[in-house]
C-alpha positions as CSV (number, residue, x, y, z in Angstrom):
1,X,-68.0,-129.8,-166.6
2,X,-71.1,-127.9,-167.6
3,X,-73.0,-125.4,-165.1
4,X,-75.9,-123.1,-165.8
5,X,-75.8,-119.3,-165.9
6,X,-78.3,-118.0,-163.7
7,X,-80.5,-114.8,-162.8
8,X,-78.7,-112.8,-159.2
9,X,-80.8,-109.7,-159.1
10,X,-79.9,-107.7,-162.4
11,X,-76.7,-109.4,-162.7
12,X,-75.9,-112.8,-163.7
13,X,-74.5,-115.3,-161.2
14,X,-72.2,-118.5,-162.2
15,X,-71.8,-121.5,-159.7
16,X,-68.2,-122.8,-158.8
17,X,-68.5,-126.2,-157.9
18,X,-66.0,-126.7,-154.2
19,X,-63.5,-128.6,-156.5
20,X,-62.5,-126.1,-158.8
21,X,-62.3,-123.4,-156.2
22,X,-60.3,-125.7,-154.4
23,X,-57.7,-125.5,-157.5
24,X,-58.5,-122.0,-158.5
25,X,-58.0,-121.0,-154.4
26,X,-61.0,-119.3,-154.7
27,X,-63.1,-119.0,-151.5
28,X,-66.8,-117.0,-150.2
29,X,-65.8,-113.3,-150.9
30,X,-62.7,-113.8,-152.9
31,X,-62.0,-110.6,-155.8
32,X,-62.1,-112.0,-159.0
33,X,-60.9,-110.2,-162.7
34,X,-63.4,-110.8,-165.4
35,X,-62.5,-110.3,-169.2
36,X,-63.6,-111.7,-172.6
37,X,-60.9,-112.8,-174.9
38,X,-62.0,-113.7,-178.4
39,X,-65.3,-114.2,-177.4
40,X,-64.5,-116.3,-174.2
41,X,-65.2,-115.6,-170.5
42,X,-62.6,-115.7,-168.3
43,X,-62.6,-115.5,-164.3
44,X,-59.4,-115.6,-162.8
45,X,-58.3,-114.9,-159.3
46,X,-57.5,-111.4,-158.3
47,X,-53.9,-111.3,-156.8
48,X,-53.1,-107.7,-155.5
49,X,-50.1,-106.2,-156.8
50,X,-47.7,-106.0,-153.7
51,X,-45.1,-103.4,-153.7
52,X,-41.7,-103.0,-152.1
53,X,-41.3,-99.4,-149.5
54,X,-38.4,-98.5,-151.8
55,X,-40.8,-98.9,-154.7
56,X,-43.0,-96.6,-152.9
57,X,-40.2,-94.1,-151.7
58,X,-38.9,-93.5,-155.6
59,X,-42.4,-91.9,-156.2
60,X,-42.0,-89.3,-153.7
61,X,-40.3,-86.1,-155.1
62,X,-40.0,-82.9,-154.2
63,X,-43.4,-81.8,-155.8
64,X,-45.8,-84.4,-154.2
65,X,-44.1,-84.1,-150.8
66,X,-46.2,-82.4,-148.5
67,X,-45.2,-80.0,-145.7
68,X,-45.0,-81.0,-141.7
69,X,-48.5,-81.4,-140.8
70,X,-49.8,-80.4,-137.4
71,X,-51.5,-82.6,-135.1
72,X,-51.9,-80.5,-131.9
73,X,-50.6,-81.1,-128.6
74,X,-49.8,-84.1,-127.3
75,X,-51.9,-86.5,-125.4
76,X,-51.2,-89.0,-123.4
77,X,-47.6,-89.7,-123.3
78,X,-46.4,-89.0,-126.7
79,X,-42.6,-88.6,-127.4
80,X,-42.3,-85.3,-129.5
């Protein structure tokens, strides 16, 4: 299929017709990664890294964790 590159403000804008952001699964708003590989544009669909809490909890050492922070008095009904 062939589409034409066109003039969005500054930028330049490329039209995806419904059926290939139907098999992309692509919709209004999505985050896309551009990149040019040997002199070819490619769009592909953003998929967030997701991380595991024990991932997360590895990265916490004794020099990046902070001290008790505090908050003031309670409010409300607060269990302290």
């Amino acid at each position: 299929m062939q589409t034409k590159v066109r003039m969005w403000g500054n930028s330049l804008a490329l039209r995806i017709p419904r059926s290939f952001a139907i098999e992309a699964q692509v919709e209004d708003g999505a985050t896309v990664e551009l990149s040019v590989e040997d002199g070819t544009l490619r769009v592909r669909r953003h998929r967030p890294r997701t991380q595991r809490l024990s991932q997360l909890m590895r990265k916490v050492t004794p020099r990046n964790l902070h001290a008790e922070v505090a908050t003031g008095t309670r409010v409300g009904r607060e269990a302290w």
